[in-house]
C-alpha positions in Angstrom: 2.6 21.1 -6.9 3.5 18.4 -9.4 2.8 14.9 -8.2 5.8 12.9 -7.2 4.3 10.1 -5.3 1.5 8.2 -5.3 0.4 6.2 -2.1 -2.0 3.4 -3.2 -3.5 2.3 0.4 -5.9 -0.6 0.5 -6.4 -4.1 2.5 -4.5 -7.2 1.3 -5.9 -8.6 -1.9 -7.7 -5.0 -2.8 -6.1 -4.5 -6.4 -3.2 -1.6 -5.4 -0.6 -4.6 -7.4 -2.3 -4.2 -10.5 -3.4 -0.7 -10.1 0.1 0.6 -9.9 1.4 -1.8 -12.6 -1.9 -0.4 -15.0 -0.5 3.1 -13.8 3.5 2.4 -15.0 1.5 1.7 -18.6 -0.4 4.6 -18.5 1.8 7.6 -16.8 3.5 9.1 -19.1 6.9 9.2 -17.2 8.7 6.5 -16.0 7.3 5.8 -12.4 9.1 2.9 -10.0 6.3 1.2 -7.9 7.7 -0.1 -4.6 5.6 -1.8 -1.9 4.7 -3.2 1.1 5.6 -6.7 -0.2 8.6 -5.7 -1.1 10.0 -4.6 2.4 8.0 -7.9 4.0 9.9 -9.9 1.7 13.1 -8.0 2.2 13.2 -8.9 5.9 14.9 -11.8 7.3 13.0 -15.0 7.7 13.6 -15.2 11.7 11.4 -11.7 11.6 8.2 -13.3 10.1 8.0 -15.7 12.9 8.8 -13.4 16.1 6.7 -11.0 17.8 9.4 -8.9 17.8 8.9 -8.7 13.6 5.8 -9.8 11.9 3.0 -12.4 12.9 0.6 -13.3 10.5 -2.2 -14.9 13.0 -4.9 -17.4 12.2 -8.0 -15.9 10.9 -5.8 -13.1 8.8 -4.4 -11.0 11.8 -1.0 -8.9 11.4 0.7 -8.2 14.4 3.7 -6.2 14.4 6.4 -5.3 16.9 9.0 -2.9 17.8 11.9 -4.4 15.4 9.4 -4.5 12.3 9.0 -0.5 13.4 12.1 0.2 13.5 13.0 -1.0 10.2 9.7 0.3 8.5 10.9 3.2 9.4 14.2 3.1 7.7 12.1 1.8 4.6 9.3 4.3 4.2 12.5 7.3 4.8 14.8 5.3 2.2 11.4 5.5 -0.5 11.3 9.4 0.7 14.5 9.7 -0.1 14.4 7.8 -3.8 11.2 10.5 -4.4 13.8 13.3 -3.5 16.6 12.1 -5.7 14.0 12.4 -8.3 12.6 9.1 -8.7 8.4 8.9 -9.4 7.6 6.6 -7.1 4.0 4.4 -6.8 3.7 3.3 -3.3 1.5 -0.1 -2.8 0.8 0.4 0.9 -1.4 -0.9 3.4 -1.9 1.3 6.5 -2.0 -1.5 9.5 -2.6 1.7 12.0 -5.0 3.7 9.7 -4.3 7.4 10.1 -1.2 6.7 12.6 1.0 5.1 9.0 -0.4 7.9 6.9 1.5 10.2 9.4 4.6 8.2 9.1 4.4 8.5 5.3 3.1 12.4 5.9 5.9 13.2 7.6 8.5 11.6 5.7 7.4 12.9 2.2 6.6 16.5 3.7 7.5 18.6 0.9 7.1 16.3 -2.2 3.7 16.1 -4.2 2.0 13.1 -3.0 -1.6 11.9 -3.9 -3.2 9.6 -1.4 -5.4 7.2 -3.1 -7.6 5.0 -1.1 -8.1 1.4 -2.7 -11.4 -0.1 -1.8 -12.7 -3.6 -2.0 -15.5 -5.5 -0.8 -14.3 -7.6 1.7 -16.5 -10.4 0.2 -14.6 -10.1 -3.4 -11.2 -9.1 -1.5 -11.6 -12.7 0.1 -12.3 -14.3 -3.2 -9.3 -13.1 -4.8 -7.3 -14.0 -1.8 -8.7 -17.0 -1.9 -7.6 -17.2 -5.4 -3.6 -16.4 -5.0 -3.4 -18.8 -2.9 -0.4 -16.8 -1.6 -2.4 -15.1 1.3 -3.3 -16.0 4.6 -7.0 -16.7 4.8 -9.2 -13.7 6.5 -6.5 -11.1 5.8 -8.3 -9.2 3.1 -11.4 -9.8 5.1 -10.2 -8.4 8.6 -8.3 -5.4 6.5 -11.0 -4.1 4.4 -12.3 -1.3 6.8 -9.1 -1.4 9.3 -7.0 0.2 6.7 -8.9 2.9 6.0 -9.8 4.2 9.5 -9.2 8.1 10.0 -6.8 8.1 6.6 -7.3 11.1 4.5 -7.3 10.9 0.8 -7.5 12.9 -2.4 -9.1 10.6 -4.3 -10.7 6.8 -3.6 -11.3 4.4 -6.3 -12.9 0.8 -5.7 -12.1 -2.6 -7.0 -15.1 -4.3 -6.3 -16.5 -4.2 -10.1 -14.1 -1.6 -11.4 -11.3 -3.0 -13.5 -7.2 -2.0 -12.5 -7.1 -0.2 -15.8 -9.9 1.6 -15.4 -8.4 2.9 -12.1 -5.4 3.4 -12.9 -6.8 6.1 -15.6 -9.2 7.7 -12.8 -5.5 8.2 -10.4 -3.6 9.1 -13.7 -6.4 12.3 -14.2 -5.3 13.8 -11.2 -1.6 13.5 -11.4 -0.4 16.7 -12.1 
């Protein structure tokens, strides 16, 4: 099946950003990369500072609740539906509920070609570079390093630690078919 999706799952800080920007350079088609970030920063202020949205907790906790759900929901079935219309789509994810959000994604994608790509970092290095943004809250690359990752299923995993994005983003773009 020709690959139609890429899912780029990793803990805050990891390198999926610049993995899937190296990959727009590299794929030869034109590939849109939508993320996480992007729906966080799409909802409405009042929602990162509820429980019934998103809470980013002291010491780099996420805690999300039913309303955040419900329109996560809607977002990961509206980047379903730009891979149907015949969009390549890059998905910068991070998988708060391990192998529970792969299932979300599963089931909405069921039928495209999607590779799952684990994005590893140590958490010592993820730290440092969230350290380094500045735009993080401290301990949330830390406390997602391992959480992320927990019963997902992938077809291929690259790591960040030493490896370069570029050099990556190649590795993914070999098995794109």
């Amino acid at each position: 099946m020709t690959t139609e999706v890429i899912v780029l799952n990793g803990g805050s800080s990891s390198g999926k950003s610049g993995i899937s920007r190296c990959l727009q350079a590299v794929l030869p088609d034109p590939w849109l990369a939508l993320g996480t970030d992007t729906f966080v920063d799409a909802l409405p202020a009042a929602m990162r500072l509820s429980d019934a949205g998103i809470e980013f907790a002291s010491g780099g906790a996420v805690n999300v609740g039913p309303e955040f759900r419900r329109l996560e929901g809607a977002w990961i079935e509206g980047v379903a539906a730009i891979a149907r219309a015949g969009a390549r789509v890059i998905v910068d994810e991070v998988f708060l509920g391990g192998a529970d959000s792969q299932q979300r994604w599963r089931e909405a994608l069921h039928g495209r070609g999607v590779l799952w790509v684990g994005v590893r970092c140590d958490s010592g290095v993820a730290a440092g570079r969230e350290v380094a943004r500045g735009d993080r809250i401290a301990g949330m690359a830390a406390s997602q390093a391992a959480l992320v990752h927990r019963g997902v299923v992938y077809d291929l995993e690259v790591d960040t630690t030493k490896a370069e994005s570029m050099e990556c983003a190649r590795l993914i773009a070999e098995h794109v078919s």
